[in-house]
C-alpha positions in Angstrom: 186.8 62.1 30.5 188.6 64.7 32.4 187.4 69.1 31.8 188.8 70.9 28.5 189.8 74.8 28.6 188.7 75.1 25.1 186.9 77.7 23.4 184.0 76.1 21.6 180.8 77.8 19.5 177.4 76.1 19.5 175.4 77.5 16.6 171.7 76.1 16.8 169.7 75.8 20.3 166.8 73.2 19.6 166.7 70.6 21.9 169.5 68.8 20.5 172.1 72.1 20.2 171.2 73.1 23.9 172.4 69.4 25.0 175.6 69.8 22.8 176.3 73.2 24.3 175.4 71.9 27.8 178.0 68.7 27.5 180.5 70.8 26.8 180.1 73.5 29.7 180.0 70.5 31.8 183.5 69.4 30.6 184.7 72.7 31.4 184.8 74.4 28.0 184.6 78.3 27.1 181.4 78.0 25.6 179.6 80.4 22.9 176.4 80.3 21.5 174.1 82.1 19.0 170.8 81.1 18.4 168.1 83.0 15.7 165.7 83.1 18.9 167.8 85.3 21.5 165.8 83.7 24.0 167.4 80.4 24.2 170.6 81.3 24.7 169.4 82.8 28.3 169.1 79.4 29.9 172.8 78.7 28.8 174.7 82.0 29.8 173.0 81.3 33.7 175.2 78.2 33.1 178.3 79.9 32.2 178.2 80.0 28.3 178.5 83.7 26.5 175.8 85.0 24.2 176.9 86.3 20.7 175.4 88.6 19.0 175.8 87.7 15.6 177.0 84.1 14.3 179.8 85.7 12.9 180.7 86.8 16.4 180.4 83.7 17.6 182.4 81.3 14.7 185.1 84.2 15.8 185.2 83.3 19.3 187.0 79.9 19.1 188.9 77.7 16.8 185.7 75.2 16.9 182.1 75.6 15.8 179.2 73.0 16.3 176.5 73.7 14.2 173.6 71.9 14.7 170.4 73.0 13.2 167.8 71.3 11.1 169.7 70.9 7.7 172.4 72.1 5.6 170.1 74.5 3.8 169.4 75.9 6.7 173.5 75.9 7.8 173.9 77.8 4.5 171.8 80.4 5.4 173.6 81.3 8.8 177.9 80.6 7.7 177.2 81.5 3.9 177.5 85.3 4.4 180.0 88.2 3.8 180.0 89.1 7.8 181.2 85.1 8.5 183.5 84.9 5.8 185.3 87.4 7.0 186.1 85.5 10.3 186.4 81.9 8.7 189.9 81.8 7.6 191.8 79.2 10.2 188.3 78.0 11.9 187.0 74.4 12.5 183.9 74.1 11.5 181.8 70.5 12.9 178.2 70.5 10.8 176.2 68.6 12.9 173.2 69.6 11.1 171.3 66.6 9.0 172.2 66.9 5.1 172.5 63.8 2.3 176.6 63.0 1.1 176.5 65.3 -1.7 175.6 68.5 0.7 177.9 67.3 3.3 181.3 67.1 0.2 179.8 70.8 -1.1 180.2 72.1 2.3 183.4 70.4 2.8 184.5 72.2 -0.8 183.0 75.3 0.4 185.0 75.5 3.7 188.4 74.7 2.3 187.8 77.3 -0.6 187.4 79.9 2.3 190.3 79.0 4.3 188.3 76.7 6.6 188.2 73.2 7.5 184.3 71.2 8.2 184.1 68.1 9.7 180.8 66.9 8.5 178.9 64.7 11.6 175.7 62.7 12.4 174.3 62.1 15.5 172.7 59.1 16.8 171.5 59.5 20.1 168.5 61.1 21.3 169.4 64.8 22.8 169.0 63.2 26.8 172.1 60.9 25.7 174.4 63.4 24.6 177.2 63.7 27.2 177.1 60.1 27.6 178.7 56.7 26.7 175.1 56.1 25.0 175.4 59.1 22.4 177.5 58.0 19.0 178.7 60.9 16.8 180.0 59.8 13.6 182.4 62.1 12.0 184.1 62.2 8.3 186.5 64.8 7.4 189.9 65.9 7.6 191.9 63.5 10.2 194.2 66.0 11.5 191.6 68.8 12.3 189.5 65.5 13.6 192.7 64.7 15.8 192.8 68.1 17.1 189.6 68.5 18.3 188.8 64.8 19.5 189.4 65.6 23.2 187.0 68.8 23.2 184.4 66.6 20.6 184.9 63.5 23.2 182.4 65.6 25.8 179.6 64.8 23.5 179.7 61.0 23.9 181.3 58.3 21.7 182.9 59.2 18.2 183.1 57.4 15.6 185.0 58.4 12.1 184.6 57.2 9.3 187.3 58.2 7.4 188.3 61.3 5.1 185.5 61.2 2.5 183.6 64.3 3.6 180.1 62.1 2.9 180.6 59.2 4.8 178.5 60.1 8.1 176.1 61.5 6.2 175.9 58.0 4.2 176.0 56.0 7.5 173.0 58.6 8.8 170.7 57.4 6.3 171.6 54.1 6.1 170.4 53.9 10.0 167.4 56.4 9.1 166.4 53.8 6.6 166.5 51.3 9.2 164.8 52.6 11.7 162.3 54.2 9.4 161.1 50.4 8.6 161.1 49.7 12.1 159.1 52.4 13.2 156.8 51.9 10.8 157.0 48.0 11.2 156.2 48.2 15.0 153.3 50.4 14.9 152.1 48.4 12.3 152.7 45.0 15.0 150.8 47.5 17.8 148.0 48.2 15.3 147.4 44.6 14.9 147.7 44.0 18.7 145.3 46.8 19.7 142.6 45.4 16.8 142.8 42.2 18.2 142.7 43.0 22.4 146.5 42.4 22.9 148.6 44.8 24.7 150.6 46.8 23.0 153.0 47.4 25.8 153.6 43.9 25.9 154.1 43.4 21.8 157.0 46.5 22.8 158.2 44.6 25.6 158.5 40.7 23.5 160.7 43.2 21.2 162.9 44.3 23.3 163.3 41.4 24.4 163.9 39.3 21.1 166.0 42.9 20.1 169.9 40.5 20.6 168.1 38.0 17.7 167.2 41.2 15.5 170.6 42.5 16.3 172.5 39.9 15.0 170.0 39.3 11.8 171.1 42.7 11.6 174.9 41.8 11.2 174.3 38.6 9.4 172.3 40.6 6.7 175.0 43.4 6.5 177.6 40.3 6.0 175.5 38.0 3.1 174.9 41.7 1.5 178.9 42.7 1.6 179.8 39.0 0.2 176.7 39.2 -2.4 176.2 35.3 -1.1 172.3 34.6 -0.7 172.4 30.7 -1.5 172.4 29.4 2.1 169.1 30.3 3.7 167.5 29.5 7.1 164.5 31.5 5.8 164.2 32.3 1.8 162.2 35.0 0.0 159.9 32.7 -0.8 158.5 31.5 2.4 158.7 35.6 3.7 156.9 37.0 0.1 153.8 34.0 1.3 154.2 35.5 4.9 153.8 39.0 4.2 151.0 38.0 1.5 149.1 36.6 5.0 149.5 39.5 6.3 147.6 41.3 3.7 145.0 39.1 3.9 145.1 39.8 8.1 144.9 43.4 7.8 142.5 43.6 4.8 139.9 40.9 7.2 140.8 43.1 10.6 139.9 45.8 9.0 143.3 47.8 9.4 145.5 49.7 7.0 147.1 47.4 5.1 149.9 49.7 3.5 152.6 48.2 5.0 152.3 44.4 4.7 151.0 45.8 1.0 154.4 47.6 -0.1 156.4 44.4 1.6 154.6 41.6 0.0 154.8 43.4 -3.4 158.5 44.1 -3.1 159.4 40.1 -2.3 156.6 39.1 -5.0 158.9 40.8 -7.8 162.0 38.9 -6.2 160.2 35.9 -6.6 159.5 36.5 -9.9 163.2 37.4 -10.9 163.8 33.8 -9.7 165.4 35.2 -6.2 162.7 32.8 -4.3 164.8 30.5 -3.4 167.5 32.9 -1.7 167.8 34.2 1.5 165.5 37.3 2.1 168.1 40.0 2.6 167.7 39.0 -1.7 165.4 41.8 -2.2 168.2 43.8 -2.8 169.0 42.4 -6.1 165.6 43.8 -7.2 165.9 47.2 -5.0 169.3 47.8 -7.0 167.4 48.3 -10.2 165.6 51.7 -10.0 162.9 52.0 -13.2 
């Protein structure tokens, strides 16, 4: 990507707000930045970004504003006051900041009523990838003020939008958080058992990444039988997985390990089975998952 001259605010310096507001002084931008603790804007202004004083200041300094701090309730507290609104009319707001679909459509409602558009964003990328072809930023919003700014945004990485409906990234953000969530869980589960049982666990990381282009592709194939609600042509049902996870109970309850996990799994494809989803493919579960008691 070649430099942008644009004027861009970075409100929010944890680890993942100092990246942001590093890619884009690196792409040439005018950068400000605001921060609650003055101190961590120093770093920044040594590299050629200006300090604000206030965040009102600083959402005045450019047509575009990245905020990235640890919510939307905590967004609210910084943009949701007299001294900001008075500079908001016109401005481009980008929350970066993690929030569920129903805060991301109120803050979308909330800029427009003041004069303002936001483009509501998720990051998925750890902060060492931002600036890179291995960040993704997926953005929902308004398509012209996405259009605008897509050159300027394009410093952070790869962007992806998903469309006008202000709550679609924060949908596809925990959708993925879901994922990996299990995942996490699931593999220090695996690392438990290998550590119990004298196995490496660096190596049990090391046969997943390995195996990671089969999970992938489960992955798609789930996404796919889920979309087309069509179960009925199994390579592995919820059957032979439920007896499975029920061994794995038994494992962890004679190794002497937590046995939450396997626990929670076995019991969730146990009440498939008995709804008479046994015979399906596992991604099945969902049938029961849809129906909240």
């Amino acid at each position: 990507m070649t430099g942008t001259t644009d004027k861009v605010t970075v409100i929010g310096l944890g680890s993942m707000g100092t990246a942001i507001a590093q890619a884009f002084i690196a792409h040439g931008a005018q950068v400000t930045v605001w921060n609650r603790n003055k101190s961590k804007m120093d770093a920044l202004v040594l590299k050629g970004a200006t300090a604000a004083a206030s965040a009102a200041e600083a959402i005045a300094a450019g047509g575009l504003t990245v905020i990235c701090v640890s919510d939307y309730k905590a967004a609210d507290k910084i943009i949701r006051t007299e001294d900001v609104l008075k500079v908001l009319n016109g401005r481009t707001l980008v929350q970066l900041s993690t929030g569920t679909p129903k805060e991301a459509r109120e803050m979308d409602a909330w800029a427009r009523q003041h004069g303002a558009t936001c483009l509501n964003g998720d990051i998925l990328a750890w902060p060492r990838q931002i600036g890179t072809g291995e960040a993704t930023i997926a953005i929902s919003g308004n398509e012209l003020q996405f259009k605008e700014h897509e050159n300027t945004l394009l410093a952070l990485g790869t962007l992806n939008f998903l469309g006008s409906e202000p709550g679609h990234s924060a949908v596809l953000f925990a959708s993925v958080m879901a994922y990996l969530a299990g995942s996490w869980i699931g593999f220090v589960h695996g690392a438990l058992i290998s550590e119990k049982e004298g196995y490496s666990p660096e190596q049990f990381g090391a046969l997943i990444h390995n195996i990671s282009p089969m999970l992938a592709a489960e992955s798609k194939h789930m996404g796919r039988v889920i979309e087309h609600n069509s179960f009925s042509d199994p390579e592995s049902t919820v059957d032979t997985t439920g007896h499975d996870l029920h061994l794995l109970v038994q494992h962890s309850e004679e190794a002497g390990i937590s046995n939450e996990l396997p626990k929670f799994a076995a019991d969730l494809f146990q009440r498939a089975i008995d709804a008479g989803y046994g015979k399906e493919e596992h991604a099945a579960i969902i049938k029961v998952m849809r129906k909240v008691s």
